[in-house]
PyMOL CGO cylinders between C-alpha atoms (Angstrom):
from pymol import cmd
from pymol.cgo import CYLINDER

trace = [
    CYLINDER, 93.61, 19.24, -46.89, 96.72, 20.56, -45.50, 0.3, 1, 1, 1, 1, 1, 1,
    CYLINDER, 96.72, 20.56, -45.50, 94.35, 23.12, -43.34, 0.3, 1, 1, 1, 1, 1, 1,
    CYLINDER, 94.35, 23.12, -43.34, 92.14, 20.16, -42.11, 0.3, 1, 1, 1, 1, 1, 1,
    CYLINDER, 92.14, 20.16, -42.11, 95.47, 18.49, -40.66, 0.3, 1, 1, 1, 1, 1, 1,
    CYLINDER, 95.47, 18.49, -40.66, 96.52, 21.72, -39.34, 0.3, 1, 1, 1, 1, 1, 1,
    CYLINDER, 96.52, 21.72, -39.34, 93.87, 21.84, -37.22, 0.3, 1, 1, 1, 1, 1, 1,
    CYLINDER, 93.87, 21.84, -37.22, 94.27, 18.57, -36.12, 0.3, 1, 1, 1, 1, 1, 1,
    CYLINDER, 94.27, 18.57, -36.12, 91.46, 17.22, -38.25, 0.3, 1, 1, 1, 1, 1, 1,
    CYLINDER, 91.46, 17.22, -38.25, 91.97, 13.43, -39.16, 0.3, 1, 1, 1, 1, 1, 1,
    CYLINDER, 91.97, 13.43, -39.16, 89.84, 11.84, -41.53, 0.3, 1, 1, 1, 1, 1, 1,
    CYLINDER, 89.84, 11.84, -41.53, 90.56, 8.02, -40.69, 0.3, 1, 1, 1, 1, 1, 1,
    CYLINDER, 90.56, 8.02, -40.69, 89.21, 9.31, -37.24, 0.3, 1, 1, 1, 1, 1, 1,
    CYLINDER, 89.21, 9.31, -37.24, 86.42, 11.04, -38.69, 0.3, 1, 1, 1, 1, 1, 1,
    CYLINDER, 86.42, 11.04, -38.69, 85.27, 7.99, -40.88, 0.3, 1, 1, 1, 1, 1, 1,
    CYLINDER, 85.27, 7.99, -40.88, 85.49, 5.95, -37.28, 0.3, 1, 1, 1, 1, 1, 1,
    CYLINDER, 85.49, 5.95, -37.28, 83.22, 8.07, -35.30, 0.3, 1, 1, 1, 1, 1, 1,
    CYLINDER, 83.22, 8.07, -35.30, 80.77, 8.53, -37.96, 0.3, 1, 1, 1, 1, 1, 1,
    CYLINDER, 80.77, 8.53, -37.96, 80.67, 4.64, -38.53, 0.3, 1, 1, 1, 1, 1, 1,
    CYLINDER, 80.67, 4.64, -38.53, 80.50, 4.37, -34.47, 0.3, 1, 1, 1, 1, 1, 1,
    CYLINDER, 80.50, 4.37, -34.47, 77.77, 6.89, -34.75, 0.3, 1, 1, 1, 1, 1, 1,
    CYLINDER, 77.77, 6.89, -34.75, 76.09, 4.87, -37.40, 0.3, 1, 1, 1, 1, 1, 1,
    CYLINDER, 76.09, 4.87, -37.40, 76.57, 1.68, -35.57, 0.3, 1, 1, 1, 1, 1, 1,
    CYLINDER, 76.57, 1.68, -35.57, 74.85, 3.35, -32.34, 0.3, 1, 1, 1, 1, 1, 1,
    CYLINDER, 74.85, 3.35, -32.34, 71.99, 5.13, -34.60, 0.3, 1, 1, 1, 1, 1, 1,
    CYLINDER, 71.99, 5.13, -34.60, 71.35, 1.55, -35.79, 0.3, 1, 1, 1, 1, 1, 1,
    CYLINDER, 71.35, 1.55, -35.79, 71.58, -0.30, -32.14, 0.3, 1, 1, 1, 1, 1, 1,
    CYLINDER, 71.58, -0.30, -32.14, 69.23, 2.78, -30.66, 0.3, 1, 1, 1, 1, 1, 1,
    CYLINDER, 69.23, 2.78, -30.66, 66.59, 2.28, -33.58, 0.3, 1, 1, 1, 1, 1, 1,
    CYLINDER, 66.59, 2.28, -33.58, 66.44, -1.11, -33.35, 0.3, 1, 1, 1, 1, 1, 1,
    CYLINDER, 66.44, -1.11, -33.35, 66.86, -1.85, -29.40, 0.3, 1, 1, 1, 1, 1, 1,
    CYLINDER, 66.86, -1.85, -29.40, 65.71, 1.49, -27.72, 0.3, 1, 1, 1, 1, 1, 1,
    CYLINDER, 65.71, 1.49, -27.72, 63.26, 4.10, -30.19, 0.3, 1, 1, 1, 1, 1, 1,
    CYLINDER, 63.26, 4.10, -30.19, 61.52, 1.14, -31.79, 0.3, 1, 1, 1, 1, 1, 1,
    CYLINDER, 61.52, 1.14, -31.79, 60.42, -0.53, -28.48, 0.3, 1, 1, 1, 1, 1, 1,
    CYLINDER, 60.42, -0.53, -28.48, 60.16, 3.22, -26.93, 0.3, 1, 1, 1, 1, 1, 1,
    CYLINDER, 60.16, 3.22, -26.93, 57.52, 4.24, -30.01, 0.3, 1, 1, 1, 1, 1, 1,
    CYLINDER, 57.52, 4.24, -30.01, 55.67, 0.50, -29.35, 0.3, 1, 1, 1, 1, 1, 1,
    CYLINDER, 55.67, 0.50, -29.35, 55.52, 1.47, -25.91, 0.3, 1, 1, 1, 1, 1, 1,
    CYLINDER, 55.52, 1.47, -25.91, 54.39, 5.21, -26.46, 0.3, 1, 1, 1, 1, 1, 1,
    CYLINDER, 54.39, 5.21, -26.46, 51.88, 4.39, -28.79, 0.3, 1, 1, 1, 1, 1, 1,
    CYLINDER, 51.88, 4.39, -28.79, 50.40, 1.56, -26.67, 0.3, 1, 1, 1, 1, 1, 1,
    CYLINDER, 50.40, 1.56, -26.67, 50.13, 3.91, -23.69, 0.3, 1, 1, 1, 1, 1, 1,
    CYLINDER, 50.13, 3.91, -23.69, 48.72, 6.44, -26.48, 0.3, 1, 1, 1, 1, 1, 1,
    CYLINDER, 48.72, 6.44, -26.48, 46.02, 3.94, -27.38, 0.3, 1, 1, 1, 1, 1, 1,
    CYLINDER, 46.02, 3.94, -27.38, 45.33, 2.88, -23.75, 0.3, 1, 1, 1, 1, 1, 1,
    CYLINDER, 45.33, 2.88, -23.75, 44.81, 7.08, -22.77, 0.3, 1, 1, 1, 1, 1, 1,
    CYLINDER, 44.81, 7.08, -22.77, 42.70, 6.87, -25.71, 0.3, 1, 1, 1, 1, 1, 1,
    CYLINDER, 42.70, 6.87, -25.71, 40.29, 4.44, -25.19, 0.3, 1, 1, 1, 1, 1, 1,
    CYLINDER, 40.29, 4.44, -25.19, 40.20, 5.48, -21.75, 0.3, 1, 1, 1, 1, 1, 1,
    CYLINDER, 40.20, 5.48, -21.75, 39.09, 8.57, -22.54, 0.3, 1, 1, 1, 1, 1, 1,
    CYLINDER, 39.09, 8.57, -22.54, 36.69, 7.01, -24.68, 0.3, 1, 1, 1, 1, 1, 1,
    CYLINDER, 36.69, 7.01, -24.68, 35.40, 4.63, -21.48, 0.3, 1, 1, 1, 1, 1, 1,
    CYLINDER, 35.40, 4.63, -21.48, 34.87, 7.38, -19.38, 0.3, 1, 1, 1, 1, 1, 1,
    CYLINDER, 34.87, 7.38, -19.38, 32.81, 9.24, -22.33, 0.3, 1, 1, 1, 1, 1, 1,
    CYLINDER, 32.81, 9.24, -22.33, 30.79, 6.48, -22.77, 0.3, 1, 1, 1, 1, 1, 1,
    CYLINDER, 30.79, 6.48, -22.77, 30.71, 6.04, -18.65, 0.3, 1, 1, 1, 1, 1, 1,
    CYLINDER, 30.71, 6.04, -18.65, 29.38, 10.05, -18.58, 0.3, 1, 1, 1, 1, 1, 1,
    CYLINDER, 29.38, 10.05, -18.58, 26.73, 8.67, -20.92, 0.3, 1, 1, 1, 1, 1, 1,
    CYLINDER, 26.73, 8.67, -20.92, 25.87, 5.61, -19.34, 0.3, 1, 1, 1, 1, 1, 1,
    CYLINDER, 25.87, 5.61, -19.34, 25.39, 7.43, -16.42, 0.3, 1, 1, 1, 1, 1, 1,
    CYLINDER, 25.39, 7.43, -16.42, 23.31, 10.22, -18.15, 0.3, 1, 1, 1, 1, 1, 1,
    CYLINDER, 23.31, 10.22, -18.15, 20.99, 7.43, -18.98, 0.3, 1, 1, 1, 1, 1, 1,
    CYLINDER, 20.99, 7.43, -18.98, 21.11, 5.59, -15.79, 0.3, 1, 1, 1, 1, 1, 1,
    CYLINDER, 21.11, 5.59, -15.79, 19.94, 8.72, -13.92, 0.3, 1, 1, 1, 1, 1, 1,
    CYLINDER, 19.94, 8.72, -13.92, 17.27, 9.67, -16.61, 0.3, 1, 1, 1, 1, 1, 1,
    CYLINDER, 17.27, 9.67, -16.61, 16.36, 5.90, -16.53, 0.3, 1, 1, 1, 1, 1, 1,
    CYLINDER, 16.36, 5.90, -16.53, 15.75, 6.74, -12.43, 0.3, 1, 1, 1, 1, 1, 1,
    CYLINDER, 15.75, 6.74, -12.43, 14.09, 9.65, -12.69, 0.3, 1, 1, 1, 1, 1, 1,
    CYLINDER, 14.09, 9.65, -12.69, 11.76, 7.88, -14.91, 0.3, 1, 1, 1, 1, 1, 1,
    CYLINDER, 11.76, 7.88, -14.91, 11.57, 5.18, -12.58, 0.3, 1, 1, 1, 1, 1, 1,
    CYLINDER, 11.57, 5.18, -12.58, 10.81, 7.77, -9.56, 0.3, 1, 1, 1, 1, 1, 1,
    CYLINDER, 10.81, 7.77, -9.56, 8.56, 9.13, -11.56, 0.3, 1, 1, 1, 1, 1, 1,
    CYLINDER, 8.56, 9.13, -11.56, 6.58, 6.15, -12.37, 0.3, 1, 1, 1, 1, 1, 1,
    CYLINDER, 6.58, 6.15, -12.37, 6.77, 4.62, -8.95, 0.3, 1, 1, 1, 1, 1, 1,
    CYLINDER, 6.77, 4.62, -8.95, 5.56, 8.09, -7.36, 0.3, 1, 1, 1, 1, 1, 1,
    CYLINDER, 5.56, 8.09, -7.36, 2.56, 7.99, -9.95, 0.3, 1, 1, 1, 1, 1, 1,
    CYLINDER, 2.56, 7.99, -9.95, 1.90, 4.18, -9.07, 0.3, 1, 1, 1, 1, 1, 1,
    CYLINDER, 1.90, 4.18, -9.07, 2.13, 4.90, -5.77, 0.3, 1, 1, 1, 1, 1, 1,
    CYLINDER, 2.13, 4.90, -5.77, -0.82, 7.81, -5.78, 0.3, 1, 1, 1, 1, 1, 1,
    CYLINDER, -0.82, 7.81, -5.78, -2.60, 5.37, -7.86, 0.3, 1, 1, 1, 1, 1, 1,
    CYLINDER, -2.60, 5.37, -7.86, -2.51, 2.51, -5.07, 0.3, 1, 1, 1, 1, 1, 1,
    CYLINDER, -2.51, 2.51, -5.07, -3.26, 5.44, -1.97, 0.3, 1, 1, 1, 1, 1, 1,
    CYLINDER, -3.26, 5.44, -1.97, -6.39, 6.71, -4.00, 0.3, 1, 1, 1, 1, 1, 1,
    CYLINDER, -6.39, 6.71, -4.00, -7.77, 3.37, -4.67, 0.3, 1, 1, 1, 1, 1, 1,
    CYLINDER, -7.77, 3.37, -4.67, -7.28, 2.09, -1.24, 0.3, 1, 1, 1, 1, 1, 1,
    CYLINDER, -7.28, 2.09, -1.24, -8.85, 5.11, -0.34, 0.3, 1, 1, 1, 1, 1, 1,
    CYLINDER, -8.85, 5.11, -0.34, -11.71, 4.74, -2.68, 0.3, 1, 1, 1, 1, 1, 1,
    CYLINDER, -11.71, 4.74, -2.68, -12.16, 1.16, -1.04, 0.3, 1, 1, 1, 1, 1, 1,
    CYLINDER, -12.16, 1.16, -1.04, -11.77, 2.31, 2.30, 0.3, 1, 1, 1, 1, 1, 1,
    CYLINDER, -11.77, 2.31, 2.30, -14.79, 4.70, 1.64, 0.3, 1, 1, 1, 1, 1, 1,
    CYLINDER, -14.79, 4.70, 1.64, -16.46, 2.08, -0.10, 0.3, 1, 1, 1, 1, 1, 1,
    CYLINDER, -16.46, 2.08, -0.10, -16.45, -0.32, 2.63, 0.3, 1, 1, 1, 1, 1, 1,
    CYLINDER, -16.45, -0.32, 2.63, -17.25, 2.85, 5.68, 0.3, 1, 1, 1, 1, 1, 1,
    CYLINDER, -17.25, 2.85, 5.68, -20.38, 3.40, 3.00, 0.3, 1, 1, 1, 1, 1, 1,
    CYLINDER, -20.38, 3.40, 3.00, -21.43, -0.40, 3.13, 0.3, 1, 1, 1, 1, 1, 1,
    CYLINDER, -21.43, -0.40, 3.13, -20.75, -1.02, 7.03, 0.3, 1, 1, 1, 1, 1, 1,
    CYLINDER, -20.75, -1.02, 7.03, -22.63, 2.21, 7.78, 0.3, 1, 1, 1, 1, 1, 1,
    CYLINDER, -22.63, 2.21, 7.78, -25.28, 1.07, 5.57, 0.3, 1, 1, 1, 1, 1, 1,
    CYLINDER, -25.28, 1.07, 5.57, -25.26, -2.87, 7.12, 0.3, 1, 1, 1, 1, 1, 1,
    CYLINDER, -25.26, -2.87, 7.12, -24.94, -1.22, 10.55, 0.3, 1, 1, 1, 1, 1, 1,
    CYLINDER, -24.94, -1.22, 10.55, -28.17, 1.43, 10.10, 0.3, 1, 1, 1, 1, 1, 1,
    CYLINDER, -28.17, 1.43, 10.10, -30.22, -1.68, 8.55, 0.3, 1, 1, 1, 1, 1, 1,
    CYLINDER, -30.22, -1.68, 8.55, -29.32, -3.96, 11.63, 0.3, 1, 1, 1, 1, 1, 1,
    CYLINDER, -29.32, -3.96, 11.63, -30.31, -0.92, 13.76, 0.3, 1, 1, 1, 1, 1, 1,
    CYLINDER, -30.31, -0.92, 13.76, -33.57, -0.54, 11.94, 0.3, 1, 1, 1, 1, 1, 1,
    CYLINDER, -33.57, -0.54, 11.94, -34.02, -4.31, 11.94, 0.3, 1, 1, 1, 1, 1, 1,
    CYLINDER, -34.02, -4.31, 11.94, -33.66, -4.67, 15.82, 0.3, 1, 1, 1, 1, 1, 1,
    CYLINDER, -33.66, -4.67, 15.82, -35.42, -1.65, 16.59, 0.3, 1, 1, 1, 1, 1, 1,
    CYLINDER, -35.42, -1.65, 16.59, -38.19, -3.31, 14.26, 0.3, 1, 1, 1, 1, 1, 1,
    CYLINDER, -38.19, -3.31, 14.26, -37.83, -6.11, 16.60, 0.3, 1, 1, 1, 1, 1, 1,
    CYLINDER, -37.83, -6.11, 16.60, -37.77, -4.42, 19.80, 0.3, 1, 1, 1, 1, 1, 1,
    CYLINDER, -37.77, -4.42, 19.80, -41.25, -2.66, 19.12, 0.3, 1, 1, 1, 1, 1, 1,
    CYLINDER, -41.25, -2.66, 19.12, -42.58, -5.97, 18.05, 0.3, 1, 1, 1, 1, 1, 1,
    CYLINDER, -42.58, -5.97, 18.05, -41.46, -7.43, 20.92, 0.3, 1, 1, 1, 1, 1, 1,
    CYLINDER, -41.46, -7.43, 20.92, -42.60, -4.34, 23.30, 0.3, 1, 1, 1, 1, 1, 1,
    CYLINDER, -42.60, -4.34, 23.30, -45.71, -4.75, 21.61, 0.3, 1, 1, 1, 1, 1, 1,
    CYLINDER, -45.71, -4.75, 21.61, -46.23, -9.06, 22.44, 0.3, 1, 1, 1, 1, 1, 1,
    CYLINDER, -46.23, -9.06, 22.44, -45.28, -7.99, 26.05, 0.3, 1, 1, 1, 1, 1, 1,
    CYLINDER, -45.28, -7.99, 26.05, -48.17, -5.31, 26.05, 0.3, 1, 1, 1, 1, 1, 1,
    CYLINDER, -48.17, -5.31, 26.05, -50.41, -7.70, 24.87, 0.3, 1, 1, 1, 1, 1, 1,
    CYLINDER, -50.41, -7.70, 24.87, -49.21, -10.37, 27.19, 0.3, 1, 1, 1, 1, 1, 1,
    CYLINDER, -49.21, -10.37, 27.19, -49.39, -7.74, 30.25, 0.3, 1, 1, 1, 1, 1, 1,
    CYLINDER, -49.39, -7.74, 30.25, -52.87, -6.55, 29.00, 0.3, 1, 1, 1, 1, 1, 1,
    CYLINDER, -52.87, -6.55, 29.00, -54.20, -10.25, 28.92, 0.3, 1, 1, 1, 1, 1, 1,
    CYLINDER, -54.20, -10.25, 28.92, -52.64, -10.94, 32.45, 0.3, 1, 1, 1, 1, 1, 1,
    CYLINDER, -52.64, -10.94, 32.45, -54.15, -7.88, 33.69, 0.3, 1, 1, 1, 1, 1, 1,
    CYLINDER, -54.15, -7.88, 33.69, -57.62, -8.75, 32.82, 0.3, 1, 1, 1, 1, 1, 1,
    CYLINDER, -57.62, -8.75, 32.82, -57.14, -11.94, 34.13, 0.3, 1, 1, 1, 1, 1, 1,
    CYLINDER, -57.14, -11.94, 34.13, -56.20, -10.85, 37.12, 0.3, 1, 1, 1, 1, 1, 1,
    CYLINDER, -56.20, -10.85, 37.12, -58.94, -7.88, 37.02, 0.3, 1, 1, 1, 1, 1, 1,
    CYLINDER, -58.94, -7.88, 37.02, -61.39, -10.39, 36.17, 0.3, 1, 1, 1, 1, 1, 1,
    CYLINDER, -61.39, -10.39, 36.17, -60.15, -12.61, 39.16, 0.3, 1, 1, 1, 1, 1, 1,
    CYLINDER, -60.15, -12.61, 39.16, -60.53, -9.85, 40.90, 0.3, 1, 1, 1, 1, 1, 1,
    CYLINDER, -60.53, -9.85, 40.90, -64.36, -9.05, 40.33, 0.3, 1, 1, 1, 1, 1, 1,
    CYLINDER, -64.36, -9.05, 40.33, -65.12, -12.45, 40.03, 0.3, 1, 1, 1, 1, 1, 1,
    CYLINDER, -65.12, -12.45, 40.03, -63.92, -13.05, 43.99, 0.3, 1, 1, 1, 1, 1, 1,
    CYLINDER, -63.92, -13.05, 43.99, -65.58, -9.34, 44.87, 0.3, 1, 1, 1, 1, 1, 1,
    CYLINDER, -65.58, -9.34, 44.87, -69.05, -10.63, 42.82, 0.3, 1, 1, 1, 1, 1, 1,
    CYLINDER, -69.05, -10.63, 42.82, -68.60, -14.14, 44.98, 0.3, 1, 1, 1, 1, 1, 1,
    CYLINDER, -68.60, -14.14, 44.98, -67.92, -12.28, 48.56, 0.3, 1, 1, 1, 1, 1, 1,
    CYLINDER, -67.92, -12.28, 48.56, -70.58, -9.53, 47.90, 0.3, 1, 1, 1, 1, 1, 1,
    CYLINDER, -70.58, -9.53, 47.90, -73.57, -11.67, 46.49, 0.3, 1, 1, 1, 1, 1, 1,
    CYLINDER, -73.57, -11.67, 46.49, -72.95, -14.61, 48.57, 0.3, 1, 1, 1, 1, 1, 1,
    CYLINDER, -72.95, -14.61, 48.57, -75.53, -14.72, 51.05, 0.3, 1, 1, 1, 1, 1, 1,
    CYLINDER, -75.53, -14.72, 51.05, -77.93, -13.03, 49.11, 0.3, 1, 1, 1, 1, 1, 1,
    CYLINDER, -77.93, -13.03, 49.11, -79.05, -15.73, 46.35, 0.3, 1, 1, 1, 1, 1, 1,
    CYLINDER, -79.05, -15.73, 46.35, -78.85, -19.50, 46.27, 0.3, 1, 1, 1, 1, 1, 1,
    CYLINDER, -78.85, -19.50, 46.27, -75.39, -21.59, 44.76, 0.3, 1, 1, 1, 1, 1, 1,
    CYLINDER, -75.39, -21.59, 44.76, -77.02, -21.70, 41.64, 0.3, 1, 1, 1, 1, 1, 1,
    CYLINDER, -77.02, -21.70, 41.64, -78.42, -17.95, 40.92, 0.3, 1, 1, 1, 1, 1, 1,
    CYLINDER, -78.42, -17.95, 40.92, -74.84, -17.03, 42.87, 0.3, 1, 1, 1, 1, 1, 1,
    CYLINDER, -74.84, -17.03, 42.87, -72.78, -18.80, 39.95, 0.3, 1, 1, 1, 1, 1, 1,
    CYLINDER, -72.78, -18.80, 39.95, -75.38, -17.36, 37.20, 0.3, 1, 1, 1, 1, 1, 1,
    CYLINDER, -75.38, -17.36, 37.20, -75.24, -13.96, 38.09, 0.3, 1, 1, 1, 1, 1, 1,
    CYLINDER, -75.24, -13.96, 38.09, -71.44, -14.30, 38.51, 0.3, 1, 1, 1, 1, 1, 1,
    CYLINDER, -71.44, -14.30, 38.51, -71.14, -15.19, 34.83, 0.3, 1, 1, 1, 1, 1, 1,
    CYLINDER, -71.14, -15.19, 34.83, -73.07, -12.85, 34.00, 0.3, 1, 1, 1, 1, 1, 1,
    CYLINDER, -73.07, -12.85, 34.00, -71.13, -10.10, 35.29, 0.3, 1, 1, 1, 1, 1, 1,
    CYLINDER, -71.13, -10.10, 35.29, -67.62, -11.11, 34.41, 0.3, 1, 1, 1, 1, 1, 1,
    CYLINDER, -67.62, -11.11, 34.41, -69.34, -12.09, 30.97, 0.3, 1, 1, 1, 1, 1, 1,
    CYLINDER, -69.34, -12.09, 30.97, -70.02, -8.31, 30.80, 0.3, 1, 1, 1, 1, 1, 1,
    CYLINDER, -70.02, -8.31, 30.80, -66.57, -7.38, 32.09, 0.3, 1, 1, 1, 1, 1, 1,
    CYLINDER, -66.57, -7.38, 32.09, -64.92, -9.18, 29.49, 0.3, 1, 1, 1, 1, 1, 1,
    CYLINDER, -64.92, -9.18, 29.49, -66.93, -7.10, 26.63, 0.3, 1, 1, 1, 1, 1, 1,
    CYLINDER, -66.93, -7.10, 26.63, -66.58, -3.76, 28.50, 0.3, 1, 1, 1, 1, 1, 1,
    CYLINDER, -66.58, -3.76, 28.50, -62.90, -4.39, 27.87, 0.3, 1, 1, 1, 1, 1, 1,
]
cmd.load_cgo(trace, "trace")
């Protein structure tokens, strides 16, 4: 021991510092590395579920944007759908006013014929009248001095009586 005190090695002093050392080891576990470790493993957990939040956001996200492609997809086709029927329709309906429209054309030309056809008739009656007016005031001037009142109205009957079946 005699070498340890030569070099100015003293065990009371020795004994201190590693009872200080102990005494620090203890406060720093209890106070500082315990609380340090609660800390660090909190902060571990929090990286760690937030890596685990923004997995399951990558995924959610996957899913979202295959959910709106799918979406897209079915809206598009829906879409097509709606344009062919309402063109179907559209054609329909051109089909059945073409139709109503070349039936009303038929149906008034029907009725312009018959009614070019009543004013023929009309104009053909008026015209006989008025031809048989005609002859009966040329019979009257031309035969009136040659026979009496009554052979004058005879023979006049007569002849527009013949005039009328000629026609």
């Amino acid at each position: 021991m005699e070498i340890l005190n030569q070099f100015g090695f003293d065990i009371r002093l020795f004994a201190a510092q590693i009872i200080n050392f102990l005494i620090i080891l203890v406060v720093f576990k209890k106070f500082l590395y315990k609380p340090l470790l609660k800390t660090l493993d909190a902060r571990e957990k929090k990286i760690a579920r937030g890596l685990q939040d923004a997995e399951d956001a990558a995924h959610a996200l996957a899913k979202a944007e295959e959910q709106q492609d799918k979406i897209m997809k079915k809206a598009g086709l829906e879409a097509e759908r709606i344009l062919t029927e309402a063109k179907d329709q559209a054609t329909i309906t051109r089909d059945e006013l073409l139709s109503k429209t070349k039936e009303e054309i038929a149906r008034l030309m029907e009725q312009t014929k018959e009614q070019i056809q009543l004013e023929k008739e009309n104009f053909r009656k008026e015209s006989r009248d008025v031809s048989l007016e005609i002859a009966k005031s040329i019979l009257d001037t031309t035969i009136k001095g040659l026979f009496d009142k009554k052979d004058n109205e005879t023979l006049i009957k007569k002849g527009l009586q013949k005039i009328k079946n000629a026609q």
